[in-house]
N, C-alpha and C positions, 0 to 999 in steps of 0.2 A: 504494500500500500504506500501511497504518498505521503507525504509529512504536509503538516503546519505546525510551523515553528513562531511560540507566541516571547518576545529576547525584549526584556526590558536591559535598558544600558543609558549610562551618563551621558547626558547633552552632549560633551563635547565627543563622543562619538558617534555621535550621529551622521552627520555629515560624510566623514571619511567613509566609516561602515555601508553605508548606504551608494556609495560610489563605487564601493567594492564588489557590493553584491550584485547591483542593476548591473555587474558586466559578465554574469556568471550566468549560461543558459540552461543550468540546472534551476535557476530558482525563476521559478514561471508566474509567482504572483508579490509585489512588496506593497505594503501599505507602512505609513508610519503616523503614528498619535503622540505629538509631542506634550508632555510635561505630565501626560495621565498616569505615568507609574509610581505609586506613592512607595512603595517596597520591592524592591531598593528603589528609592529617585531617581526618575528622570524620564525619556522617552518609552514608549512600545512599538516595536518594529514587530509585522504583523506577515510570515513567510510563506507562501507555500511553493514545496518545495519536490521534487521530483529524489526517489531514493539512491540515484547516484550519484548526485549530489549534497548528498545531506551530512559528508564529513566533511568537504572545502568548506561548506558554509559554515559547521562547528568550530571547526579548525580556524577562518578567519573570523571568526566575533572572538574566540578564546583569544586569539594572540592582538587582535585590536583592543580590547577592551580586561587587555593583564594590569593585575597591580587594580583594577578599578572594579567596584559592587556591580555585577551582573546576573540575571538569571535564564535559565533557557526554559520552556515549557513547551512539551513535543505531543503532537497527539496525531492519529491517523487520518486520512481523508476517504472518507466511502468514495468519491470520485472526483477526477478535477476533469473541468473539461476549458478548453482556452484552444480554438480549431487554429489560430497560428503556429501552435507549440502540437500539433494532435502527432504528430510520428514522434516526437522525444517523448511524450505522454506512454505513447502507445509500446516505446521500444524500452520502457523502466525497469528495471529490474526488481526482486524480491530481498533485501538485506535487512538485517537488525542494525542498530547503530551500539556502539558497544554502552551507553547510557542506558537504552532502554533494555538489554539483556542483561544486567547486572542488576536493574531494576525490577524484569523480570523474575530472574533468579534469587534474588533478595525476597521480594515477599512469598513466591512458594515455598522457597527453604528457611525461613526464617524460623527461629527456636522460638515458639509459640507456642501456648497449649492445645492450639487448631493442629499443628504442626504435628505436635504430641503426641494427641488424640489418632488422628490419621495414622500415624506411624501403627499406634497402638493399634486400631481396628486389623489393620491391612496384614499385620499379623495372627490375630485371630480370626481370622477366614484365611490365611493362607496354613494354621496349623489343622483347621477343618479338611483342609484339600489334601493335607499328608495325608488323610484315615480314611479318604472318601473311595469310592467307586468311581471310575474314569468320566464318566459324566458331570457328576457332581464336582469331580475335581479340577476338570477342565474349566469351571464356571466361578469356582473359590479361588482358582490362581488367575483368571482374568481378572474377578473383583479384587482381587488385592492389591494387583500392580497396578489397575487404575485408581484407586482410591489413597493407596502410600506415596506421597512423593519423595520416593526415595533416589529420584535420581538430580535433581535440583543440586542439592548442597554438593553433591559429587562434582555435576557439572561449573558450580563456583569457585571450587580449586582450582581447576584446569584454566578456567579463564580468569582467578589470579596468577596464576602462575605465566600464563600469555603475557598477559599485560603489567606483570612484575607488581603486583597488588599484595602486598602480604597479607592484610587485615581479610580479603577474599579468602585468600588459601588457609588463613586461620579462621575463619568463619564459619568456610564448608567443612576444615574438618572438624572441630566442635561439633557443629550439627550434625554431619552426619556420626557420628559417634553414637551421639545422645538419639539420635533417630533410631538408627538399627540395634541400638541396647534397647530403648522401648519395644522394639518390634519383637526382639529375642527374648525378654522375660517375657512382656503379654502372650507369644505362643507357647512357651512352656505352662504360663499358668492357665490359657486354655486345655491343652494337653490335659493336665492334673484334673481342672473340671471335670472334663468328658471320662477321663478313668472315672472319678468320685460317683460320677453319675449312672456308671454303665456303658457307658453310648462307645466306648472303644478300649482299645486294652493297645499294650509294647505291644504284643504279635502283630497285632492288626497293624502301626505303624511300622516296622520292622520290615514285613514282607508285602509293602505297597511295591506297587511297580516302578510307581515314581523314583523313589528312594533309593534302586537301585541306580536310574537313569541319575541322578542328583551324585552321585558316590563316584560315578563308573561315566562320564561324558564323554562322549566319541568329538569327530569332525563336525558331525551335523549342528550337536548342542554347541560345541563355540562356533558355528558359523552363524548361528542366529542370535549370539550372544553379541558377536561381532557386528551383525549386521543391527539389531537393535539399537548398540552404542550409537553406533556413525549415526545413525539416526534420526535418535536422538537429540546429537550436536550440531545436527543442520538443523533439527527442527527447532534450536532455543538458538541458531545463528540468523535463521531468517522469519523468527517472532511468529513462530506457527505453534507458541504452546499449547491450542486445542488439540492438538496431533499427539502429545509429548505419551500420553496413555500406551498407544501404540508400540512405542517404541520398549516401553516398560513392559509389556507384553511379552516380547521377545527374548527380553534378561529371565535371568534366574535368579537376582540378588534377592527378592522380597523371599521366593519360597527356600530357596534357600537357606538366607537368614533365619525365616522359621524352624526349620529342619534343626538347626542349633539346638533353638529353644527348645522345642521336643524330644532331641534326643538327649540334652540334660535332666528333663522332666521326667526322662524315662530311665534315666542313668545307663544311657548307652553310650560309652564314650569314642567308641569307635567311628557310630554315624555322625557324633557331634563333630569330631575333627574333618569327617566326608566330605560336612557340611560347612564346614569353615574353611577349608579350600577352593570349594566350588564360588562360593561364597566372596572369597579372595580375590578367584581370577576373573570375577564379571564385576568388581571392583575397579580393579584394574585395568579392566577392558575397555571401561567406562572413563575411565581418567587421560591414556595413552589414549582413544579415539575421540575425545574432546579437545584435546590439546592440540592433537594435529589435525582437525577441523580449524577451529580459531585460529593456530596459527598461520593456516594458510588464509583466511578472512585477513589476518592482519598484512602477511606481506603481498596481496593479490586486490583485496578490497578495501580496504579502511586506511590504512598504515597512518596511523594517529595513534594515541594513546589517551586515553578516556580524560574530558576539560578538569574532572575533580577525583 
């Protein structure tokens, strides 16, 4: 989608900034309201703007208006339509700007009690789907990976570590920490339930079929581990998080995580360790195919490093 970019900035860049931009055929609409920005003071330049252009234009208000109170405010455009500009319109590309995916990524992952919660649930239906019958289970490990956002805080490492962000790559992994520890006792103490209650016993999780696919992953499981990653990392690079479910589909981190928790709850420590490799490597898979996503956004589309 297109940008409108709503850039309050001090008077005295108004002028300069505005002679910069009107020469820039990415930005296809300028209006400016001077003296209406009460926070920070001064003008409001009013953009919209085409997505391949939307880091020159970042790029020059940052370095025009350094050292001085600025603020950017970016939102999508359902359509722009201006028939002099209709083929640059028409030939735009799909990018995130590294603002708004960090932005992104910050409130899905953010250490929240919604955060929490989520983590929490998406484990207790993924520890239902260890015990389940192949139906049921096929429907318990879909709802879990759509419902945990467990791959948010992963993919915020990676793209602090792009963009040499520390506070990011300390962010994501706190959170994800405190996420997949949630996830990993809530399944075990579902586990413990469903014993207490009847409704399953060790055998019954022991000799799922899953458990073994989980313990024992061939080619096929990391290629859809692999392919979920990439996935993933183009669908939080080109701000398509309606998709992001999809891609968490494909991982095995959520049930495997659970498998942890249940095979502690079961005191089996054998699937626990299984389960904490598998676990590891779609971890990982996840980190090395974000990172070399981003980084090729940065030296290919962006090559900026984020205004703050």
């Amino acid at each position: 989608m297109h940008r409108t970019f709503n850039v309050s900035i001090p008077p005295s860049c108004t002028g300069p900034l505005i002679d910069q931009l009107q020469a820039m055929p990415d930005v296809i609409g300028l209006s400016v309201e001077r003296g209406t920005s009460l926070k920070p003071a001064g003008d409001v330049l009013i953009l919209q703007v085409l997505n391949r252009g939307t880091d020159d234009v970042l790029q020059c208000i940052a370095t025009r208006c350094q050292g001085q109170p600025f603020s950017i405010a970016t939102s999508e455009l359902a359509s722009l339509i201006d028939p002099s500009n209709h083929y640059r319109i028409e030939k735009d590309y799909d990018e995130a700007i590294w603002e708004e995916m960090e932005a992104g990524l910050r409130h899905n992952g953010r250490l929240t009690p919604n955060y929490i919660a989520l983590m929490g649930i998406g484990g207790m239906i993924a520890a239902v789907g260890l015990v389940s019958e192949p139906a049921p289970q096929a429907v318990s490990f879909v709802a879990a990976a759509v419902l945990a956002p467990g791959f948010d805080p992963l993919a915020k490492v990676s793209l602090g570590i792009t963009n040499r962000r520390a506070h990011l790559v300390l962010y994501g992994i706190r959170n994800s920490l405190l996420g997949y520890l949630t996830l990993i006792i809530v399944a075990g103490l579902s586990f413990w339930l469903m014993q207490l209650t009847g409704a399953t016993t060790v055998h019954e999780f022991t000799s799922n079929p899953e458990i073994e696919s989980l313990s024992n992953p061939g080619t096929k499981q990391y290629m859809l581990s692999l392919g979920g990653a990439l996935a993933g990392a183009i669908i939080v690079a080109s701000y398509r998080d309606s998709f992001i479910a999809g891609a968490m589909m494909a991982l095995a981190s959520i049930h495997s995580a659970a498998m942890i928790g249940v095979s502690i709850a079961a005191s089996d420590w054998g699937n626990a360790w299984q389960g904490t490799e598998r676990f590891g490597v779609d971890v990982l898979v996840v980190l090395i195919s974000c990172y070399a996503v981003f980084g090729l956004k940065q030296r290919f589309v962006h090559r900026r490093q984020p205004i703050v």
